[in-house]
PDB file with one MODEL, atoms N, CA, C and O in Angstrom:
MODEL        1
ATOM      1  N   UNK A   1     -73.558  19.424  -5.134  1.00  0.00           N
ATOM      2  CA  UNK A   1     -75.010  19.354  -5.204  1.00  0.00           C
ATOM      3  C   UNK A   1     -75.571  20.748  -5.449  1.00  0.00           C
ATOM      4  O   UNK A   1     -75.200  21.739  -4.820  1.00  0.00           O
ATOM      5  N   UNK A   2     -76.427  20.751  -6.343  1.00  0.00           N
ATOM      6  CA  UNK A   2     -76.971  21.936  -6.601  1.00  0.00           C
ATOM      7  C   UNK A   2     -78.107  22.226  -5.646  1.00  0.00           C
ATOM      8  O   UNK A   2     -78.538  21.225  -5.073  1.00  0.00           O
ATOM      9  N   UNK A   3     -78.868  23.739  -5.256  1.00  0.00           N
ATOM     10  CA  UNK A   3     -78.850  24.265  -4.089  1.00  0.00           C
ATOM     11  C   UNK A   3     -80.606  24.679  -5.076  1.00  0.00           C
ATOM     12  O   UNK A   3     -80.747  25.221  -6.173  1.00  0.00           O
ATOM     13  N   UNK A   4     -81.535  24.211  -4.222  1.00  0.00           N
ATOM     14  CA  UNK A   4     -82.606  24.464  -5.164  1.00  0.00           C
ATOM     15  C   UNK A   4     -83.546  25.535  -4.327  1.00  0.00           C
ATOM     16  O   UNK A   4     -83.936  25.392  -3.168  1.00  0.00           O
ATOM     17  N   UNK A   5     -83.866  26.890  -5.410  1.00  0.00           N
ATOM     18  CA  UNK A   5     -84.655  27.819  -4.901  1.00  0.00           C
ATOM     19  C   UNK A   5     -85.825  27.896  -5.052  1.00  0.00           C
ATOM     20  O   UNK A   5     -86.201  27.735  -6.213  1.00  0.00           O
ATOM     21  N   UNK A   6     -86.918  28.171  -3.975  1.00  0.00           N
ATOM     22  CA  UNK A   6     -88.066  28.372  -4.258  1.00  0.00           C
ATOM     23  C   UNK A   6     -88.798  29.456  -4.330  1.00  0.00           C
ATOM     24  O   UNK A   6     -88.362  30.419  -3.700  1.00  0.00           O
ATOM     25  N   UNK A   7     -89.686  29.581  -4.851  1.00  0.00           N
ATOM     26  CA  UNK A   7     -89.822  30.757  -5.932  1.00  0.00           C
ATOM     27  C   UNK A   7     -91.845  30.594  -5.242  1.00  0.00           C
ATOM     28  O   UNK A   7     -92.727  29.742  -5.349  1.00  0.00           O
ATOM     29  N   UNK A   8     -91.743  31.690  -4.708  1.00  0.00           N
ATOM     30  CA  UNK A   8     -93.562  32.193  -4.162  1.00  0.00           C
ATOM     31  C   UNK A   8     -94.260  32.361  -5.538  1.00  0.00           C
ATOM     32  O   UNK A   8     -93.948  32.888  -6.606  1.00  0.00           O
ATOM     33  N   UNK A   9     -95.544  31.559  -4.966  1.00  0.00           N
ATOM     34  CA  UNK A   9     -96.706  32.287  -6.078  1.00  0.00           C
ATOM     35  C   UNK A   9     -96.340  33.000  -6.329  1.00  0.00           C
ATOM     36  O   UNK A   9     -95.353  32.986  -7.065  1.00  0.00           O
ATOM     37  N   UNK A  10     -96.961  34.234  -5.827  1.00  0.00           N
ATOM     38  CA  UNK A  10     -96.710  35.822  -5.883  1.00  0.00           C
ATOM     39  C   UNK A  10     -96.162  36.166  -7.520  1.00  0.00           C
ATOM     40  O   UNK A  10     -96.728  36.508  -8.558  1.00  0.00           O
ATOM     41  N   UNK A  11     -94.531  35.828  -7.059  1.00  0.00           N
ATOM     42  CA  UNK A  11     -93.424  36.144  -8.345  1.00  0.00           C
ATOM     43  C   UNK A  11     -93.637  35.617  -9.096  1.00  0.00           C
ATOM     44  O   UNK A  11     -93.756  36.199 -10.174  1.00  0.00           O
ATOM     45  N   UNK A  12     -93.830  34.146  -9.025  1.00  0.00           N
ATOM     46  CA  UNK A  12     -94.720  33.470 -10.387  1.00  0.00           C
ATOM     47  C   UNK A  12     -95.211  34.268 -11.361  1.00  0.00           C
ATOM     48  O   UNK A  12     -94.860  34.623 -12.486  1.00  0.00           O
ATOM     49  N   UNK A  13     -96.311  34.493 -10.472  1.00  0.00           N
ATOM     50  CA  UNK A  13     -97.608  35.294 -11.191  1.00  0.00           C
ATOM     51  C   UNK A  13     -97.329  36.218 -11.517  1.00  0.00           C
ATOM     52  O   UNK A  13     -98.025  36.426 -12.511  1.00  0.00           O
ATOM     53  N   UNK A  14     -96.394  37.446 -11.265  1.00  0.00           N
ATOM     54  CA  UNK A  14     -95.783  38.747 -11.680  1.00  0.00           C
ATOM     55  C   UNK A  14     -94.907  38.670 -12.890  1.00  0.00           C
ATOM     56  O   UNK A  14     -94.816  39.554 -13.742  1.00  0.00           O
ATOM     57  N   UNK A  15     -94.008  37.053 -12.882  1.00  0.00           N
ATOM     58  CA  UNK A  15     -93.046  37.325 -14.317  1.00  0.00           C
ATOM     59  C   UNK A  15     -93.807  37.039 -15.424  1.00  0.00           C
ATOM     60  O   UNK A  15     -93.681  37.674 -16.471  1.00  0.00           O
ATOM     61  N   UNK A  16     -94.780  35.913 -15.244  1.00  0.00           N
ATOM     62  CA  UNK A  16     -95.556  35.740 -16.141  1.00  0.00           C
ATOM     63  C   UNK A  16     -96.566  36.720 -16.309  1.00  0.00           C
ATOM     64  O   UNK A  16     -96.879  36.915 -17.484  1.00  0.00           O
ATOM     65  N   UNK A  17     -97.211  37.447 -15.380  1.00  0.00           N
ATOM     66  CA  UNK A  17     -97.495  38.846 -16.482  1.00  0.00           C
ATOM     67  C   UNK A  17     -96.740  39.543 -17.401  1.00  0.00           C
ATOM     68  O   UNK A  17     -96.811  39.575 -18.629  1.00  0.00           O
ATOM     69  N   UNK A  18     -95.686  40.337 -16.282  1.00  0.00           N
ATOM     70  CA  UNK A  18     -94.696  40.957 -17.439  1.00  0.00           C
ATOM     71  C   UNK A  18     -94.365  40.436 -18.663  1.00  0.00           C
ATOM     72  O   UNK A  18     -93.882  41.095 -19.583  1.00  0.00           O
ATOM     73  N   UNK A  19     -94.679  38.973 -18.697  1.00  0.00           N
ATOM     74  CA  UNK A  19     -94.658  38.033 -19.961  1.00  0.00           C
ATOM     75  C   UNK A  19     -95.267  38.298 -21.021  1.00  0.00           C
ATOM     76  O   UNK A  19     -94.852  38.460 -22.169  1.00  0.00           O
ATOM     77  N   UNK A  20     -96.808  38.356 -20.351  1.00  0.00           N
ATOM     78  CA  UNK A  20     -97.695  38.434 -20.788  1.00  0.00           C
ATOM     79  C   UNK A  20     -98.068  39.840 -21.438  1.00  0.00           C
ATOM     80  O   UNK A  20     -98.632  39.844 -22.532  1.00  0.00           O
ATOM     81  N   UNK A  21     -97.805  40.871 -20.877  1.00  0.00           N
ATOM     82  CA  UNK A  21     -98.383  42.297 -20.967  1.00  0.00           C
ATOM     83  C   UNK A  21     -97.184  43.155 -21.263  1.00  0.00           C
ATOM     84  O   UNK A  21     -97.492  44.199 -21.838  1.00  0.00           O
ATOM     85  N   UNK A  22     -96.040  43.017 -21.052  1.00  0.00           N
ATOM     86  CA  UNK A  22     -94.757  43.867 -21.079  1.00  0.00           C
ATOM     87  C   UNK A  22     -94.394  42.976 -22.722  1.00  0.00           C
ATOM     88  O   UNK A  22     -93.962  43.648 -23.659  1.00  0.00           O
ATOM     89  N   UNK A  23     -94.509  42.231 -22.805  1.00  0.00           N
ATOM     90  CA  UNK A  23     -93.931  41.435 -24.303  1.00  0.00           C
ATOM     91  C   UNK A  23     -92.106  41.183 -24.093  1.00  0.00           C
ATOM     92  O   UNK A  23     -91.299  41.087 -25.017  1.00  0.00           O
ATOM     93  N   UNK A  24     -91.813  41.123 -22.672  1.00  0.00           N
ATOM     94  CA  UNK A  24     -90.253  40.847 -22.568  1.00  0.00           C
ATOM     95  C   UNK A  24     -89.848  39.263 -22.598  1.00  0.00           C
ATOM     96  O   UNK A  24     -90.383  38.337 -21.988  1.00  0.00           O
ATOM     97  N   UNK A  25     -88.847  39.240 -23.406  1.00  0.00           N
ATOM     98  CA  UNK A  25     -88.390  37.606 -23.468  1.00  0.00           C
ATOM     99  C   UNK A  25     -88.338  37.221 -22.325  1.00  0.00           C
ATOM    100  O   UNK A  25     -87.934  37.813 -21.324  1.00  0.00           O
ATOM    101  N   UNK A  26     -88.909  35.815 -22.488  1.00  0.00           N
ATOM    102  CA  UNK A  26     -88.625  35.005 -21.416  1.00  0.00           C
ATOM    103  C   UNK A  26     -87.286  34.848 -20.557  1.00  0.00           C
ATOM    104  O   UNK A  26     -87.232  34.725 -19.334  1.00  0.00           O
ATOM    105  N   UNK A  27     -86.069  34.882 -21.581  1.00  0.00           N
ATOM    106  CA  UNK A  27     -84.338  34.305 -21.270  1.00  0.00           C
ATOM    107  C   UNK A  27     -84.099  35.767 -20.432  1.00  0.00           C
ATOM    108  O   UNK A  27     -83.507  35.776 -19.353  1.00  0.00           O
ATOM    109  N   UNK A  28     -84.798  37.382 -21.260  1.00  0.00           N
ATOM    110  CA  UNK A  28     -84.461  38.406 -20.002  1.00  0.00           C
ATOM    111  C   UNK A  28     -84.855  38.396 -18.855  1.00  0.00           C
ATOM    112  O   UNK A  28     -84.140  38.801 -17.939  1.00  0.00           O
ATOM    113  N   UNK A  29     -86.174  37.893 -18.651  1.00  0.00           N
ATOM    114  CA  UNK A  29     -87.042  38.375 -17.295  1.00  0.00           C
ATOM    115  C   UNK A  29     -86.346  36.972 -16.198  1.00  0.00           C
ATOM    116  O   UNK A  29     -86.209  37.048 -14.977  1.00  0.00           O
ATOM    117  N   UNK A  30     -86.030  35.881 -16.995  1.00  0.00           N
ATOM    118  CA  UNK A  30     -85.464  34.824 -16.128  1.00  0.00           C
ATOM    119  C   UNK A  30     -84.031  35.098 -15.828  1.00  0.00           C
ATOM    120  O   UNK A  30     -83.836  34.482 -14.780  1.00  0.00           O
ATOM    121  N   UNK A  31     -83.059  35.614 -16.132  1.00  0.00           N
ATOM    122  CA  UNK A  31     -82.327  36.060 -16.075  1.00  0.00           C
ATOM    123  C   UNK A  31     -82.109  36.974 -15.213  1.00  0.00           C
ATOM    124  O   UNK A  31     -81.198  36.776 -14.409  1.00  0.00           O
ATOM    125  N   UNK A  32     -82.953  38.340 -15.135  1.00  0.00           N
ATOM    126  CA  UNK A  32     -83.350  38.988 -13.973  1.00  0.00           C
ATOM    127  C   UNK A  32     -83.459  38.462 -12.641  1.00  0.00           C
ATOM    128  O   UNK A  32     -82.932  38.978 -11.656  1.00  0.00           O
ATOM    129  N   UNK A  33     -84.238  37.306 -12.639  1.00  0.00           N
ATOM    130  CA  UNK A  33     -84.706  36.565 -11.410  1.00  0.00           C
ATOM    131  C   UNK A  33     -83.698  35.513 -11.183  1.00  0.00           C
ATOM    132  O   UNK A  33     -84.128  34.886 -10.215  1.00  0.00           O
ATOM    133  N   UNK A  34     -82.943  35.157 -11.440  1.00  0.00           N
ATOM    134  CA  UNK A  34     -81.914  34.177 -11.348  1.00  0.00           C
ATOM    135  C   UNK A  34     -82.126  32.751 -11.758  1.00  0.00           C
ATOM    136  O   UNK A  34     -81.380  31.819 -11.456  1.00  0.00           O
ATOM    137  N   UNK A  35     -83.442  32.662 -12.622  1.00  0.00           N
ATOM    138  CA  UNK A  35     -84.098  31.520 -12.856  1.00  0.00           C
ATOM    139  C   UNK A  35     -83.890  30.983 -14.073  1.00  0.00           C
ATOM    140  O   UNK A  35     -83.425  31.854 -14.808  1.00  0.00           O
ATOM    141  N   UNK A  36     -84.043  29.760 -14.731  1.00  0.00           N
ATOM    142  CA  UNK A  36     -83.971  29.057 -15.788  1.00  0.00           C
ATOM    143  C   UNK A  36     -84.696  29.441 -16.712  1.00  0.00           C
ATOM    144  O   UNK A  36     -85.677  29.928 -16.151  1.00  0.00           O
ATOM    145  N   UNK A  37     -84.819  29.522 -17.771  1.00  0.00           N
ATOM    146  CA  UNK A  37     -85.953  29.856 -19.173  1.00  0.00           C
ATOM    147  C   UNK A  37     -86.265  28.934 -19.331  1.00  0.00           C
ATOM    148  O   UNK A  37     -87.387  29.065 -19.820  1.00  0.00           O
ATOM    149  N   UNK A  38     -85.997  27.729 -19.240  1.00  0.00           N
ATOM    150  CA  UNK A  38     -86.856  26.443 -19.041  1.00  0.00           C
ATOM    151  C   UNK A  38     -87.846  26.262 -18.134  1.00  0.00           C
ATOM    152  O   UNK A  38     -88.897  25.691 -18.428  1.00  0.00           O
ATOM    153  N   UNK A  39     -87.497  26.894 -16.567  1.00  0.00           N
ATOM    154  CA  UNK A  39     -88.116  26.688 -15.359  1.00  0.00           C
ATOM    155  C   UNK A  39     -89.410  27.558 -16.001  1.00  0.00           C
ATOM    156  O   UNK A  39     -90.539  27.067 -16.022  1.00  0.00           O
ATOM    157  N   UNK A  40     -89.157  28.730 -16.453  1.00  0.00           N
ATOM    158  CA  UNK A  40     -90.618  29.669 -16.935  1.00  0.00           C
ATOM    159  C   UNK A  40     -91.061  29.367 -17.976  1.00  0.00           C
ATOM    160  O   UNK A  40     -92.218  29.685 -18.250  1.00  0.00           O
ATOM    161  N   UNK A  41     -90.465  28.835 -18.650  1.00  0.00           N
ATOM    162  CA  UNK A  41     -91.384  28.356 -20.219  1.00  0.00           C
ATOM    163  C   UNK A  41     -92.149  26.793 -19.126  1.00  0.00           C
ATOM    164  O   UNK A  41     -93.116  26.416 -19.788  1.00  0.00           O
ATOM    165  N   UNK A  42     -92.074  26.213 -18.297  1.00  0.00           N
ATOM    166  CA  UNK A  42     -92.985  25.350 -17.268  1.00  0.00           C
ATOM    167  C   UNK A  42     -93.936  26.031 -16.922  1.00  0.00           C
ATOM    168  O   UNK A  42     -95.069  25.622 -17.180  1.00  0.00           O
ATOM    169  N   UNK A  43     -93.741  27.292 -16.222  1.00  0.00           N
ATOM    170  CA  UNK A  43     -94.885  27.758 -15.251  1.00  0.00           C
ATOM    171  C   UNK A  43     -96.081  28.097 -16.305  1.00  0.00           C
ATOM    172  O   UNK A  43     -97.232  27.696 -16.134  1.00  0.00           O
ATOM    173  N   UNK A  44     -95.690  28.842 -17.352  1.00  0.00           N
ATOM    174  CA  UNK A  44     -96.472  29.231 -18.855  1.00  0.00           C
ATOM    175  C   UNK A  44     -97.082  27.532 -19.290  1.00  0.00           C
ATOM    176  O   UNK A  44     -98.197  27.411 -18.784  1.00  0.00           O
ATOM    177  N   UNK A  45     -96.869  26.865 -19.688  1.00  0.00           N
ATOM    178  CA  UNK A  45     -97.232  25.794 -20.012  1.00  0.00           C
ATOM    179  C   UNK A  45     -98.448  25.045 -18.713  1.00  0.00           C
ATOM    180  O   UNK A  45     -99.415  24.409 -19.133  1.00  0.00           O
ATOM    181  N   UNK A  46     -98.279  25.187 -17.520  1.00  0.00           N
ATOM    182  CA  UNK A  46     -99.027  24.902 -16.580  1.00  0.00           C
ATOM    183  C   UNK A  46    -100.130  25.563 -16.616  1.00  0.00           C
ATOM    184  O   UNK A  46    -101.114  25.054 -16.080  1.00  0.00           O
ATOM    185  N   UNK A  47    -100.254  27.030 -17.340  1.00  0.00           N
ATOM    186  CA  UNK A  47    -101.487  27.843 -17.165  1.00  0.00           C
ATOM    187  C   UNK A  47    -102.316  27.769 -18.191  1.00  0.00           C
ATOM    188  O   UNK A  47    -103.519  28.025 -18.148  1.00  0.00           O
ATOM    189  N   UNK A  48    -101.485  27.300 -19.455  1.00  0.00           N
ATOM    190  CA  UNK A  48    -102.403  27.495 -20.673  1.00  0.00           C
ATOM    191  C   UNK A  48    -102.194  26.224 -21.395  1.00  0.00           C
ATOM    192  O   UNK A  48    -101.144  25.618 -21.182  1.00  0.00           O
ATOM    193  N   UNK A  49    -103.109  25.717 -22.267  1.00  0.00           N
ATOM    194  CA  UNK A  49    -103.065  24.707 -23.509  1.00  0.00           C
ATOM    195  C   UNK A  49    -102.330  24.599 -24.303  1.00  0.00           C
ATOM    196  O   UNK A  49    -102.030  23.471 -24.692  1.00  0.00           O
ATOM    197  N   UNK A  50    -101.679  25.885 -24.927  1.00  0.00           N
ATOM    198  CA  UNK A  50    -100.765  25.626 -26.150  1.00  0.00           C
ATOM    199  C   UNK A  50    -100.013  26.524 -25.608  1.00  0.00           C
ATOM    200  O   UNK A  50    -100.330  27.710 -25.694  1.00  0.00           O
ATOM    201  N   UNK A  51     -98.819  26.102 -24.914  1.00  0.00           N
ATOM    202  CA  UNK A  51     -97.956  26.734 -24.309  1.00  0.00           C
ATOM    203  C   UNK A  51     -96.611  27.048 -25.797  1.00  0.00           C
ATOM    204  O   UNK A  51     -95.422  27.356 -25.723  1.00  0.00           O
ATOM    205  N   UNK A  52     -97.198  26.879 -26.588  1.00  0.00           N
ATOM    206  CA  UNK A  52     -95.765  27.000 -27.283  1.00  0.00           C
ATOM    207  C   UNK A  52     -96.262  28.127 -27.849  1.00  0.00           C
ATOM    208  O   UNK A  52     -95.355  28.710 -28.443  1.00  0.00           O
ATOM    209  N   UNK A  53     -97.870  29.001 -27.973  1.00  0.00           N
ATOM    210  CA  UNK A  53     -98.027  30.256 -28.184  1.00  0.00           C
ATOM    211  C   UNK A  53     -97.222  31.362 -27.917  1.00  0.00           C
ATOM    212  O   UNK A  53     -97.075  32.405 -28.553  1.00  0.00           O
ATOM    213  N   UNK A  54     -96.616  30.889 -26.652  1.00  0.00           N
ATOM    214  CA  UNK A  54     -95.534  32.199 -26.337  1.00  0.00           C
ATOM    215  C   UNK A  54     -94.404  31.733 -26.576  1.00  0.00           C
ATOM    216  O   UNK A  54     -93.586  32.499 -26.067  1.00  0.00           O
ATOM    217  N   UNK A  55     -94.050  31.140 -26.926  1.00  0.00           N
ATOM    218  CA  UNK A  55     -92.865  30.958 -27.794  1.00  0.00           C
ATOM    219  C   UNK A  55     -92.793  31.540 -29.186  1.00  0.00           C
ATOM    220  O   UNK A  55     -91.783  32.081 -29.637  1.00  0.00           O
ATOM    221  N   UNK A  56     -94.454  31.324 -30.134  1.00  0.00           N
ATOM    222  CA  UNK A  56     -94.070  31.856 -30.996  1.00  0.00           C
ATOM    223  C   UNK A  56     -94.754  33.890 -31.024  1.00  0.00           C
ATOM    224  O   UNK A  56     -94.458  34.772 -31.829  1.00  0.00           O
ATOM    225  N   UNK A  57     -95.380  33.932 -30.204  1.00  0.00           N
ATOM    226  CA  UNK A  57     -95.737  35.141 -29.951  1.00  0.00           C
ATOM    227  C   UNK A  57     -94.274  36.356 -29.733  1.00  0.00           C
ATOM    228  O   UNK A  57     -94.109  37.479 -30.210  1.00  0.00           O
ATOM    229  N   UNK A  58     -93.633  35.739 -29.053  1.00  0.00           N
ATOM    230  CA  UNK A  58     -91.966  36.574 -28.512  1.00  0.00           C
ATOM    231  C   UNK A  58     -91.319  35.885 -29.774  1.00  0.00           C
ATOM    232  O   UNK A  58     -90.313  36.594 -29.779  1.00  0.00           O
ATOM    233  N   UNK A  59     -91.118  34.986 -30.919  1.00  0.00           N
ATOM    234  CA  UNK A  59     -90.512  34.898 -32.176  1.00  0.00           C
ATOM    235  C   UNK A  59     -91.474  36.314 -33.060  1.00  0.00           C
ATOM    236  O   UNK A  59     -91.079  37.149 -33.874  1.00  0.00           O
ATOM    237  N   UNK A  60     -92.628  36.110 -32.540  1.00  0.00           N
ATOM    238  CA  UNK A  60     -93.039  37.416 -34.117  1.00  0.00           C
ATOM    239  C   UNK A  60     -92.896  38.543 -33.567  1.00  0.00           C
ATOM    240  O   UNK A  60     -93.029  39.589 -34.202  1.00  0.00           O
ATOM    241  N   UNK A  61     -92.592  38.497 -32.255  1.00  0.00           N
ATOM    242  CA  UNK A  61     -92.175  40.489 -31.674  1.00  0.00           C
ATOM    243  C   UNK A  61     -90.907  40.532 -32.156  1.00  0.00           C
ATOM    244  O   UNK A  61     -90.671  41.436 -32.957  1.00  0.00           O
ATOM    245  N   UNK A  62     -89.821  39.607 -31.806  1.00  0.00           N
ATOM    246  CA  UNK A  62     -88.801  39.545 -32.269  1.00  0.00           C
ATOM    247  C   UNK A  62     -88.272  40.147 -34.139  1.00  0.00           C
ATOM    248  O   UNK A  62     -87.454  40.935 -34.616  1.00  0.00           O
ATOM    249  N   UNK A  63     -89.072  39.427 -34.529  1.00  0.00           N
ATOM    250  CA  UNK A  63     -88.854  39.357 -35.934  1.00  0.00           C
ATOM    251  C   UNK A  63     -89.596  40.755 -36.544  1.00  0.00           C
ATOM    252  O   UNK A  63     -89.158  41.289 -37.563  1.00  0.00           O
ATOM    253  N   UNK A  64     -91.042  41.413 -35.635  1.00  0.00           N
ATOM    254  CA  UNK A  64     -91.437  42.664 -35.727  1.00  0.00           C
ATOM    255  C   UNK A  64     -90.367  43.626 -35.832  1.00  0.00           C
ATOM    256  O   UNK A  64     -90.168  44.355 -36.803  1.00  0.00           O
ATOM    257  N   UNK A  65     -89.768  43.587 -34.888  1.00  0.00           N
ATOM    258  CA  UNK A  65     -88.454  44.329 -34.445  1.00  0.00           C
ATOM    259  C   UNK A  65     -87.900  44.674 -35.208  1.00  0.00           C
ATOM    260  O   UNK A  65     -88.044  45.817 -35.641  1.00  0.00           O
ATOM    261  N   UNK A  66     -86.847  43.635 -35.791  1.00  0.00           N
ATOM    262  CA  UNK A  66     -85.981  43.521 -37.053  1.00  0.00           C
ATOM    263  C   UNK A  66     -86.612  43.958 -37.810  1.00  0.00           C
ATOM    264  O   UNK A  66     -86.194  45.112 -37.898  1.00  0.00           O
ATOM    265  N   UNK A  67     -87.727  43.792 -38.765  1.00  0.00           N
ATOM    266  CA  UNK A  67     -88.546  44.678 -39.798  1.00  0.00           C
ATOM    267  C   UNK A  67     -88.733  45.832 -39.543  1.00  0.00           C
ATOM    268  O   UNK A  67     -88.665  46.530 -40.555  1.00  0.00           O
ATOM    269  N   UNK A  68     -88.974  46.455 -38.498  1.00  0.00           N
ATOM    270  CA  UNK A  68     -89.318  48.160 -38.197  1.00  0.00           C
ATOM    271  C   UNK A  68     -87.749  48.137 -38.344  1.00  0.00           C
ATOM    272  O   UNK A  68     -87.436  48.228 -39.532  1.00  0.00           O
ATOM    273  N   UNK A  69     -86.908  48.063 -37.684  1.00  0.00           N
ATOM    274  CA  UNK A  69     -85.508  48.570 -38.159  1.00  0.00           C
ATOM    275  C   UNK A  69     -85.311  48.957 -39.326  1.00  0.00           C
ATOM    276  O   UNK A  69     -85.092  50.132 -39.622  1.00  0.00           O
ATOM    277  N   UNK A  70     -85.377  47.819 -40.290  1.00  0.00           N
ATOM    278  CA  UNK A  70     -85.067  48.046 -41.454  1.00  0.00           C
ATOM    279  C   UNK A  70     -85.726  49.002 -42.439  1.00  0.00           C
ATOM    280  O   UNK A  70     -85.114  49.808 -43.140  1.00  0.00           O
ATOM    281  N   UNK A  71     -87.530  48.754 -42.400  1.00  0.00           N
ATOM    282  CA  UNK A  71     -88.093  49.891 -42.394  1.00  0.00           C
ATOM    283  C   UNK A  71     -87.698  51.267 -42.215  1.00  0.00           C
ATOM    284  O   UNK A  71     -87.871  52.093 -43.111  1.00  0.00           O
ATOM    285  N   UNK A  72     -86.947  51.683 -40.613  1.00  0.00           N
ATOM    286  CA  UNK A  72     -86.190  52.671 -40.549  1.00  0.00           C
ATOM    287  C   UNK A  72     -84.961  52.862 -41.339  1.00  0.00           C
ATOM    288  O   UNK A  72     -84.826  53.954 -41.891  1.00  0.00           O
ATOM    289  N   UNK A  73     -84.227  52.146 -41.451  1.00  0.00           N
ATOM    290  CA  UNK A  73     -83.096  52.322 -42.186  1.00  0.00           C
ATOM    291  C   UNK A  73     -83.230  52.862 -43.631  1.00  0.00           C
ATOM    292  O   UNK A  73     -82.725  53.879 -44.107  1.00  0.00           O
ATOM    293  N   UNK A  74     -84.231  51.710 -44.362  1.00  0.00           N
ATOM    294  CA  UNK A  74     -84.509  52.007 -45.716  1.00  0.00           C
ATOM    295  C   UNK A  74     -85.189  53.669 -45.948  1.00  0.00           C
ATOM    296  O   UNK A  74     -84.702  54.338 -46.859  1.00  0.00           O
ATOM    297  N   UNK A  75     -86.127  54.175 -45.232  1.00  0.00           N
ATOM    298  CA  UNK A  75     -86.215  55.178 -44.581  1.00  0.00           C
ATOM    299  C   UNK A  75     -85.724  56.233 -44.774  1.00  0.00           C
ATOM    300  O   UNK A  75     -86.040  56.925 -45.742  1.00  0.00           O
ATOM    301  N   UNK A  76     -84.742  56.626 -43.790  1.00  0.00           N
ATOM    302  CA  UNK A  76     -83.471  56.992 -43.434  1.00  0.00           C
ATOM    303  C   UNK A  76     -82.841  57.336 -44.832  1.00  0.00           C
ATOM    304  O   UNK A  76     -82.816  58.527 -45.142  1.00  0.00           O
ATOM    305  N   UNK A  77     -82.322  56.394 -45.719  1.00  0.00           N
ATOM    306  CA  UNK A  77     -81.905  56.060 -46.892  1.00  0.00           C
ATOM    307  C   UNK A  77     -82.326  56.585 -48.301  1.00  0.00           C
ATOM    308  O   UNK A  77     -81.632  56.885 -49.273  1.00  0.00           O
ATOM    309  N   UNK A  78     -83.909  56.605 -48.079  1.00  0.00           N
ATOM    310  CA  UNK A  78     -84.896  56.899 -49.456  1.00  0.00           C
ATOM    311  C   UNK A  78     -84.497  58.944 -49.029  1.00  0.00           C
ATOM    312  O   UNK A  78     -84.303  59.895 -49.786  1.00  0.00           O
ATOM    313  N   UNK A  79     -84.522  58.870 -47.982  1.00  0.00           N
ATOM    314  CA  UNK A  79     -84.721  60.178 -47.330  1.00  0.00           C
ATOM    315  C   UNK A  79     -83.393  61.066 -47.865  1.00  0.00           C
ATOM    316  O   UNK A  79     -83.377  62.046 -48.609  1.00  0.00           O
ATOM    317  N   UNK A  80     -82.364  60.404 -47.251  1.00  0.00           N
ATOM    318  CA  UNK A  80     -80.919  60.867 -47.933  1.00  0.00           C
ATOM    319  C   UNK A  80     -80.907  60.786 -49.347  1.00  0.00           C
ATOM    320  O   UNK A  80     -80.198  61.727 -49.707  1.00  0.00           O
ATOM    321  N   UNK A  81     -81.324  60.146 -50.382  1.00  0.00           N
ATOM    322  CA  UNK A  81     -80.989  60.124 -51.459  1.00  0.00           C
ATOM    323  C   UNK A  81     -82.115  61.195 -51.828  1.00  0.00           C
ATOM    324  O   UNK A  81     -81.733  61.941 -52.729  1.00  0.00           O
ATOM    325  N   UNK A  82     -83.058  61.392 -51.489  1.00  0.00           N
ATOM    326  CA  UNK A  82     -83.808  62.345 -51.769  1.00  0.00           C
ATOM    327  C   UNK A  82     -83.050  63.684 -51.466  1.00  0.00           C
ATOM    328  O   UNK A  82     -83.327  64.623 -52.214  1.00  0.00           O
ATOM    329  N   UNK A  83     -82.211  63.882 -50.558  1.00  0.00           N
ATOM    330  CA  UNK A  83     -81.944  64.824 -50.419  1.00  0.00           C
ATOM    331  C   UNK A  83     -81.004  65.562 -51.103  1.00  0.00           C
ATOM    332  O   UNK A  83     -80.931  66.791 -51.117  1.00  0.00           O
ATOM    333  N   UNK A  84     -80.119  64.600 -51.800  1.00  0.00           N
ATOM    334  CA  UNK A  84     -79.105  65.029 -52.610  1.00  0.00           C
ATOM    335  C   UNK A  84     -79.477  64.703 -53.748  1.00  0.00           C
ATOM    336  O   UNK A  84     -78.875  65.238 -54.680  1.00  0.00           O
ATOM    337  N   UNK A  85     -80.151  64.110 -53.944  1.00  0.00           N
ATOM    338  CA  UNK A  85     -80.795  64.588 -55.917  1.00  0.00           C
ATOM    339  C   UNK A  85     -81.752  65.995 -55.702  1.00  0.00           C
ATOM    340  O   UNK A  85     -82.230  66.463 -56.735  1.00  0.00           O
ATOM    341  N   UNK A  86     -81.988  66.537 -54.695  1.00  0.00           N
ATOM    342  CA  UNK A  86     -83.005  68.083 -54.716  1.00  0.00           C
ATOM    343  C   UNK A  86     -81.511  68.945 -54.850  1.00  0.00           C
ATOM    344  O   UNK A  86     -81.693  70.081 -55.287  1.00  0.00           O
ATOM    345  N   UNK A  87     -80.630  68.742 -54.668  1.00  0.00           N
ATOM    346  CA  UNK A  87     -79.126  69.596 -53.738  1.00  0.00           C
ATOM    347  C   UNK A  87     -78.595  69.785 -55.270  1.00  0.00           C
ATOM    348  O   UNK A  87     -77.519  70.343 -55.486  1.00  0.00           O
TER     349      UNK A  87
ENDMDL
END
């Protein structure tokens, strides 16, 4: 039988800020807490109307991410080749 934990307002309300204001995935901050990413994609859905906003809000940070990388890389790249056609 599985052993069920309960979890205070309080912390509630604290991961789902950090949610909210820190921009950290859900699967890390639940993970941290020993909790389900299902159990917190619930508590998010209980507070707001279109709970699948943060789902896609943490998909376009995500995908932000990956583009500034590459950005950097290409970067990085234009930069080096610049440097050896001046050389």
């Amino acid at each position: 039988m599985r052993k069920t934990q309960t979890i205070s307002k309080d912390l509630k309300e604290q991961i789902i800020e950090r949610i909210r204001n820190e921009g950290k995935p859900v699967a890390s901050i639940a993970k941290e807490h020993g909790i389900a990413p299902s159990t917190v994609f619930s508590w998010l859905k209980r507070q707001t109307e279109n709970p699948q906003y943060y789902k896609e809000v943490m998909k376009l940070r995500k995908e932000k991410q990956y583009l500034m990388e590459i950005i950097g890389e290409l970067t990085v790249r234009l930069s080096d080749k610049e440097k050896k056609e001046t050389h």
